[in-house]
C-alpha positions in Angstrom: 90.8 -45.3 36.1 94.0 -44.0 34.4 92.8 -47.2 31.6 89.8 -45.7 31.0 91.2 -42.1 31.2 93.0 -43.3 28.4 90.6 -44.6 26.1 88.0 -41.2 26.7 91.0 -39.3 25.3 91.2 -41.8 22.5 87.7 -41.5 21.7 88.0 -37.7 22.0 91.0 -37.6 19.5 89.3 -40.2 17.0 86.1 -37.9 17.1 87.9 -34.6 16.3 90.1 -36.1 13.3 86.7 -37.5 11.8 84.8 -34.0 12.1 88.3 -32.5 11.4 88.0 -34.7 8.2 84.8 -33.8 7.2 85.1 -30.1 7.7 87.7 -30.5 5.3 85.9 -32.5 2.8 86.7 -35.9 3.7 90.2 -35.9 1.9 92.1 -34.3 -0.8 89.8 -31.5 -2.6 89.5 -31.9 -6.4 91.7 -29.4 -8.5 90.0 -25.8 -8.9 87.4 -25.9 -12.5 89.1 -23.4 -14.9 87.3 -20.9 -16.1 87.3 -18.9 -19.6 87.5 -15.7 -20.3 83.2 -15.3 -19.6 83.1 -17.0 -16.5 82.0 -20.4 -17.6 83.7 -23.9 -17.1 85.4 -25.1 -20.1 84.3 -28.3 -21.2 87.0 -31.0 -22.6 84.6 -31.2 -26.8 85.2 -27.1 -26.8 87.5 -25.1 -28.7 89.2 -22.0 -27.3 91.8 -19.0 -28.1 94.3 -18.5 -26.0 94.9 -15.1 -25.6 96.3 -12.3 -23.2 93.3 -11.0 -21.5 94.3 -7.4 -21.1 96.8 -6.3 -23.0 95.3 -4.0 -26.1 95.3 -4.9 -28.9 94.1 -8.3 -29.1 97.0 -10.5 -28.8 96.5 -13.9 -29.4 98.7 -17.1 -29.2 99.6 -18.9 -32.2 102.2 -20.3 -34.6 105.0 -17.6 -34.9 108.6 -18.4 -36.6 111.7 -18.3 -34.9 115.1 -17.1 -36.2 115.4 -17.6 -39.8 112.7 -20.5 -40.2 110.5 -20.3 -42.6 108.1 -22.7 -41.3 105.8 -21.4 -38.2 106.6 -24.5 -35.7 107.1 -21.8 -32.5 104.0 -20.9 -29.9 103.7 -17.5 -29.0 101.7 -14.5 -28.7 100.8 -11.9 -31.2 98.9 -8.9 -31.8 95.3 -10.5 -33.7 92.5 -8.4 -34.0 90.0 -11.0 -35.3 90.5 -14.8 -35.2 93.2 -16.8 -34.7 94.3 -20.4 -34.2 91.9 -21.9 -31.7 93.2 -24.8 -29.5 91.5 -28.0 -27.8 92.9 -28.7 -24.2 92.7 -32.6 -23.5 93.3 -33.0 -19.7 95.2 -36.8 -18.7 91.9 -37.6 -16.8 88.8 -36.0 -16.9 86.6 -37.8 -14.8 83.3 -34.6 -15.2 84.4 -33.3 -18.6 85.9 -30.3 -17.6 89.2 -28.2 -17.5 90.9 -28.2 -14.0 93.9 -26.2 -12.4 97.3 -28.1 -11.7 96.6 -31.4 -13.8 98.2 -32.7 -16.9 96.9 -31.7 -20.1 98.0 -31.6 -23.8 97.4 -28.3 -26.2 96.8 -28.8 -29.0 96.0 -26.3 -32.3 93.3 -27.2 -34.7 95.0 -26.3 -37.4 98.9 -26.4 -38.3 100.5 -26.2 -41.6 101.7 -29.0 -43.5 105.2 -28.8 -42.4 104.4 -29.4 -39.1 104.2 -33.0 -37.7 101.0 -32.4 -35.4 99.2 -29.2 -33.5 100.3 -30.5 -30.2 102.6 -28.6 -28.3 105.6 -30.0 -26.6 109.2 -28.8 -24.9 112.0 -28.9 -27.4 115.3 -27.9 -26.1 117.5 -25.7 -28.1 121.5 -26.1 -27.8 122.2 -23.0 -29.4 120.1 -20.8 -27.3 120.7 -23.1 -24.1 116.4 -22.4 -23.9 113.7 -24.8 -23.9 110.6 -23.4 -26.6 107.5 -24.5 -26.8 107.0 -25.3 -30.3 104.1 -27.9 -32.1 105.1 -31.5 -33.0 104.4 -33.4 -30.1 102.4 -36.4 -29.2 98.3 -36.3 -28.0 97.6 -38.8 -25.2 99.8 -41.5 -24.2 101.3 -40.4 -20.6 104.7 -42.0 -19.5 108.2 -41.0 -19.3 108.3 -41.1 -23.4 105.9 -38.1 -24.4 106.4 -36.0 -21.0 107.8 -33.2 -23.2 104.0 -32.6 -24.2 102.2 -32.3 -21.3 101.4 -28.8 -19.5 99.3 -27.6 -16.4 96.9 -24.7 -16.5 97.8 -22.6 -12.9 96.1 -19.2 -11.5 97.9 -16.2 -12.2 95.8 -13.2 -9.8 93.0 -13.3 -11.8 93.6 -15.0 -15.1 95.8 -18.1 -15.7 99.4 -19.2 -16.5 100.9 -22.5 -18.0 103.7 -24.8 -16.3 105.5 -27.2 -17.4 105.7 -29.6 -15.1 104.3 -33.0 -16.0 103.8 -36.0 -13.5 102.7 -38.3 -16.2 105.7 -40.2 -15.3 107.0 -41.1 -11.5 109.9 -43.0 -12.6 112.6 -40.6 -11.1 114.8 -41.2 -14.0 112.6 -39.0 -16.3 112.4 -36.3 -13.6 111.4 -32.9 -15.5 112.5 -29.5 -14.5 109.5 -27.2 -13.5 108.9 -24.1 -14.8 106.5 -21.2 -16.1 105.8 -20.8 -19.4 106.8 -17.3 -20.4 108.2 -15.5 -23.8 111.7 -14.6 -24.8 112.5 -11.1 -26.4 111.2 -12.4 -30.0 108.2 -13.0 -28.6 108.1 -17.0 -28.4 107.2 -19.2 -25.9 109.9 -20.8 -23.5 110.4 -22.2 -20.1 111.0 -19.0 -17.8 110.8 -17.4 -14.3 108.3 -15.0 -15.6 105.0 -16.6 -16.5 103.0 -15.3 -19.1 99.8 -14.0 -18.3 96.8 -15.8 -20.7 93.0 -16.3 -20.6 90.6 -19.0 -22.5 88.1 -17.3 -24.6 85.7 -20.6 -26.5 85.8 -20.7 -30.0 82.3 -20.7 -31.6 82.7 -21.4 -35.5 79.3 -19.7 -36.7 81.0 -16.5 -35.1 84.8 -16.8 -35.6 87.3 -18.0 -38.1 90.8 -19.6 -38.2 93.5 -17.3 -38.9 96.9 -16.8 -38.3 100.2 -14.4 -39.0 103.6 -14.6 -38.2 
């Protein structure tokens, strides 16, 4: 009897943790779709602005200059009331097409000026400053330990979004990466921060925008 107590209770236990299961959805639930700034999934062949989606004016992000350079290689935000530099966002894996929440992703600008390397944004520390900017000049694709300077993840912040850095493109523990918010220092440029910066995806459509920058 105390046998065959036993194995009810098994069967009991084995039952619960496979409805248990399915309630759950059977396993660990896909990332969150991310959204743009009209409510519609964002698609990995479209184009978008990434922009504060409240503050007024329209303030855009885009190639800005830092310090005394000449050349616009830092990412930031600034006030643009039409156009701007629209970006494509190229998730590591993409299994539906779409933009998802908390997965590895390059950004990368359409358009860059000739003394840049490559629209692709990437972590570059600065020993001066003792801060880590996001500037352009990375690497697109290729995810191990050698280009996880260039891959970000797309978070909710309330109801918009934020970006992190912190890629797991590579497990190796001897490229561990710090993990941080992207947020802006007090000239207005991206860099790795405690307070996140507050963005929202708004598509690009060429027949009604154009590409334009100032910094």
């Amino acid at each position: 009897m105390k046998t065959k107590g036993c194995e009810l209770l098994l069967s009991f236990l084995l039952a619960f943790a496979i409805i248990t299961n399915a309630l759950l959805g059977g396993g660990a639930a896909a990332s969150d779709v991310v959204l743009d700034l009209s409510g519609g999934k964002m698609p990995v062949t479209d184009y978008y602005y990434i922009e504060d989606p409240l503050f007024r004016p329209r303030t855009v992000v885009q190639l800005v200059s830092g310090g005394n350079e000449t050349c616009p290689l830092d990412v930031g935000p600034r006030i643009q009331l039409l156009g701007g530099i629209p970006a494509r966002i190229s998730p590591v894996n993409s299994d539906d097409g779409v933009v998802r929440e908390s997965t590895d992703l390059n950004i990368k600008f359409v358009w860059v000026p000739p003394c840049a390397q490559s629209g692709v944004w990437n972590v570059q520390y600065d020993e001066e400053s003792e801060e880590y900017f996001v500037r352009v000049g990375g690497v697109e694709g290729n995810p191990d330990c050698e280009t996880i300077t260039n891959w970000f993840k797309i978070e909710k912040l309330g109801d918009y979004y934020k970006l992190v850095f912190c890629p797991s493109v590579c497990n190796n523990h001897y490229c561990n990466a710090i993990c941080k918010d992207v947020g802006r220092d007090s000239e207005g440029r991206f860099v790795l921060s405690d307070t996140p910066y507050r963005i929202g995806f708004r598509k690009f459509e060429l027949l009604k925008s154009k590409i334009s920058y100032q910094y």
